[in-house]
N, C-alpha and C positions, 0 to 999 in steps of 0.2 A: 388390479393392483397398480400404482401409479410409478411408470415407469422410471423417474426421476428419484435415485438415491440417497439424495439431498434431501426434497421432500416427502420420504418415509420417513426419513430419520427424526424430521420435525414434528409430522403431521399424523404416523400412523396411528394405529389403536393403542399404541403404548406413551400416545400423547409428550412427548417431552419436551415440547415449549413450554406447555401449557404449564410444566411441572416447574418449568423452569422458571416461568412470570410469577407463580406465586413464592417460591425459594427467593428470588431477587427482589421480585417488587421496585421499588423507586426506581433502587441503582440502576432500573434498565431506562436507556435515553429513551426520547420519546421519537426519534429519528429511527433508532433501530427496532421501535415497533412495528412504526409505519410500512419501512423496508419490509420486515419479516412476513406483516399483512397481504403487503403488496403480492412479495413471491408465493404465496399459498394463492389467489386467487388467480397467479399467473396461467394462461394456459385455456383458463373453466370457459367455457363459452356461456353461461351466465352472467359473465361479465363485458358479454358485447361479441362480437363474431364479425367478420365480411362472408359476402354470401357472391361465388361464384356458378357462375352458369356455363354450360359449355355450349355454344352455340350449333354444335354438330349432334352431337348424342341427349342433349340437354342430362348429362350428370350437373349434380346438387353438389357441392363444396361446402363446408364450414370451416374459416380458418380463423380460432380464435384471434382476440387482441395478447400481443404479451405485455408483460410488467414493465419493463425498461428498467428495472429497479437496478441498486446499485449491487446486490444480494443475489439478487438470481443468476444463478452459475449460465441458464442458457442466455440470458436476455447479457449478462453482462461483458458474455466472449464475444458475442456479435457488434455490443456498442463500443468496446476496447477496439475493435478490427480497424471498426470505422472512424474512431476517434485516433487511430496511429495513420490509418490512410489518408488524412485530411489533416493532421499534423505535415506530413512528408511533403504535401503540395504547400504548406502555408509558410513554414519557418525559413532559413536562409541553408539554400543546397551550399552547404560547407560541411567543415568536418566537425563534429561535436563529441561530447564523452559522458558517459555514462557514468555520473559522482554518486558513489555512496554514503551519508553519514550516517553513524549509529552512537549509542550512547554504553555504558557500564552497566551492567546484567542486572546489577544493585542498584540504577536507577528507575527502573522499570514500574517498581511499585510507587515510587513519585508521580511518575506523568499516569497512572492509571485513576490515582486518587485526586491529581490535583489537574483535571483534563486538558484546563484552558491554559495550561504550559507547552500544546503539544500545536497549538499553530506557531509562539514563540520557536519552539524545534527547527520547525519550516522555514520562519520568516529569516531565523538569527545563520541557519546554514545557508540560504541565500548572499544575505549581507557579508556574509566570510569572502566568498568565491565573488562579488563585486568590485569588493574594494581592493579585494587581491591583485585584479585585472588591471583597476583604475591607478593605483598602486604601481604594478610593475611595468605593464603595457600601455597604459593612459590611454583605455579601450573601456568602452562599455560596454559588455557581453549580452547575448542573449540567454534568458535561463529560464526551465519551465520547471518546476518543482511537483514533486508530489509525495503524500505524506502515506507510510505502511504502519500500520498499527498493529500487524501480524507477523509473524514469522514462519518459516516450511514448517513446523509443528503447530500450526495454528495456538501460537502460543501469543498471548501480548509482547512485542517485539518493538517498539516505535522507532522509525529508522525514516529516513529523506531519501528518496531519489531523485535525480539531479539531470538535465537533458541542458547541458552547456556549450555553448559556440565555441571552439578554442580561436578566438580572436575576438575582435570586437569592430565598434565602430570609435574613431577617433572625435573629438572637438569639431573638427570639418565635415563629419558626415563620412570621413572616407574609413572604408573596410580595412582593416590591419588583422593581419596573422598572428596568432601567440598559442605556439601546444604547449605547453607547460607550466605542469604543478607539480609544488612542492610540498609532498606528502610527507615528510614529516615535520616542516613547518605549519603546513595544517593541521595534523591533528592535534596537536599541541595546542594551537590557537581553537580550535574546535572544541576542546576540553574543557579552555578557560571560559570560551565563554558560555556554555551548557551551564558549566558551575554558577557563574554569576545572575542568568538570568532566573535558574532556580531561584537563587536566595534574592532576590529581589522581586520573586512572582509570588512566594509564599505570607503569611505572619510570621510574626517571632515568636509566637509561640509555637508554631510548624517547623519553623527554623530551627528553634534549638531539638528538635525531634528529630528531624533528617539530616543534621551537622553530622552524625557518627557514617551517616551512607555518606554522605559527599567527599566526606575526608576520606573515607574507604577507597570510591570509586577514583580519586586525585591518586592514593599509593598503589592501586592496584593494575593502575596505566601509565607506568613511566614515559611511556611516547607518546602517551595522550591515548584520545580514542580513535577506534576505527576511520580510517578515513577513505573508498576504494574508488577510483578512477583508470580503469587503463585503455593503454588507445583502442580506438577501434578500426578492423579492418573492416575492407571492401566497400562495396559502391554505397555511395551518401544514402540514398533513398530507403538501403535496404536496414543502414545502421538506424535510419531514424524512426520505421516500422517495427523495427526488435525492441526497441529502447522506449517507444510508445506501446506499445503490446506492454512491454514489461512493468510500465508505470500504473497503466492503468488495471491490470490485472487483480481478479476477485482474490480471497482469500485461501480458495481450495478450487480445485477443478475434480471434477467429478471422476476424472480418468485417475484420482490418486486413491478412491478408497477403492479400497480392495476388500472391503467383507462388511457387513452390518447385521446383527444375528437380532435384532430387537431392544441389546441394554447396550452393547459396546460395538464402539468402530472400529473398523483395521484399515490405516492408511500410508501408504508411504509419503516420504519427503526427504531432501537432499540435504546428509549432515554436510554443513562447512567446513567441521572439524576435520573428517576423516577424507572428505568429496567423495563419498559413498552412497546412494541410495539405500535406506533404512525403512524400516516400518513400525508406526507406534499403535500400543492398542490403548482406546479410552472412553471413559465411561460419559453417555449421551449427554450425560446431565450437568457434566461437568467444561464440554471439550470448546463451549462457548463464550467464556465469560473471557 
């Protein structure tokens, strides 16, 4: 039995990728095939091996190759580790923060349907926190973006996370200090411009489709949307190892489910609402898409 709970859930005899590629068909990218491919052969030593010898006892070793894929829960805690440790040596030891944008619960099915709105997400929350800088502090910051398509319910969730210098570098090259944002001037500005870049990424006849969400998603956030930033304590290095951990982090970790009986999962995840640890239970065929 393959010890990895992850790949039973995809790969055992009750098949539900399989079930699943024919239920979706197209809609499935051709990216998240590849991935999905990739982590089922992760591991096999059919797929290549190194072969150690022990030069005292002579024991035989096989240690397969792994995937590196972006998918596999093992291969992707290991390349997250090393992709925040080599962050921490490369960017500048100062103080930075940890920004979150998100968008209105009712846009969600927009960026699902309309994908190539979802590097705009990225690029347009960057351009926010630029200009802000250049703007108030007339600093060019540093800023490493990364895009979540998930949420702790591994639910489609599309949200920015944000790794920002609170200072920048001035016209001369010289280093200038600046902690401060203003969170509810941004999200206000963060609002405006989600909305606009929609209806300018769409057709018009898409537009007048999704006109009733967008108007929704404007009344239904009088301070805008989400916008989260707070400082962070303790030593630079360790803020920038959490904060790169947490960027590049897979969709689920294996340590969350907690039960898989063949058709349904049991896993936990952290409501925001409540700041409670919860558990949702959900059917395999569904808990992907």
């Amino acid at each position: 039995m393959e010890n990895n709970i992850l790949k039973q859930i995809f790969f055992d005899k009750h098949n539900h990728w399989d079930h699943f590629q024919k239920k979706h068909g197209a809609k499935i990218r051709p990216i998240v095939r590849k991935e999905i491919e990739k982590f089922r052969g992760c591991g096999n030593p059919k797929n290549g091996f190194k072969l150690f010898v022990c030069e005292g006892c002579h024991d035989v070793r096989k240690v397969p190759y792994r995937c590196k894929g972006r998918f596999c829960t093992t291969c992707s805690v290991g390349e997250s580790e090393e992709w925040s440790r080599l962050l921490t040596e490369e960017v500048l030891q100062v103080n930075h923060r940890h920004v979150i944008f998100t968008i209105d619960e009712g846009l969600r099915d927009v960026f699902l349907l309309h994908r190539h709105l979802l590097k705009d997400l990225m690029d347009e929350a960057a351009r926010l926190i630029m200009d802000f800088f250049k703007k108030k502090a007339k600093v060019t910051p540093g800023i490493i973006s990364g895009l979540h398509t998930f949420g702790s319910r591994v639910n489609f969730n599309p949200h920015v996370h944000m790794l920002v210098t609170m200072g920048g570098l001035t016209k001369k090259g010289e280093w200038k200090q600046y902690d401060y944002l203003p969170f509810e001037m941004l999200r206000k500005q963060w609002q405006t411009v989600v909305l606009k870049f929609i209806r300018r990424g769409v057709s018009e006849k898409e537009k007048k489709r999704i006109q009733p969400r967008l108007q929704q998603a404007f009344h239904n956030n009088g301070k805008g949307f989400y916008v989260h930033a707070p400082k962070q304590e303790g030593n630079v290095k360790e803020q920038l190892r959490y904060i790169g951990r947490y960027i590049r982090r897979p969709a689920i970790g294996l340590n969350r489910i907690e039960a898989y009986d063949g058709q349904k999962v049991t896993f936990t995840y952290h409501d925001k609402t409540g700041g409670k640890e919860k558990e949702r239970n959900d059917q395999c065929r569904g808990i992907y898409l």
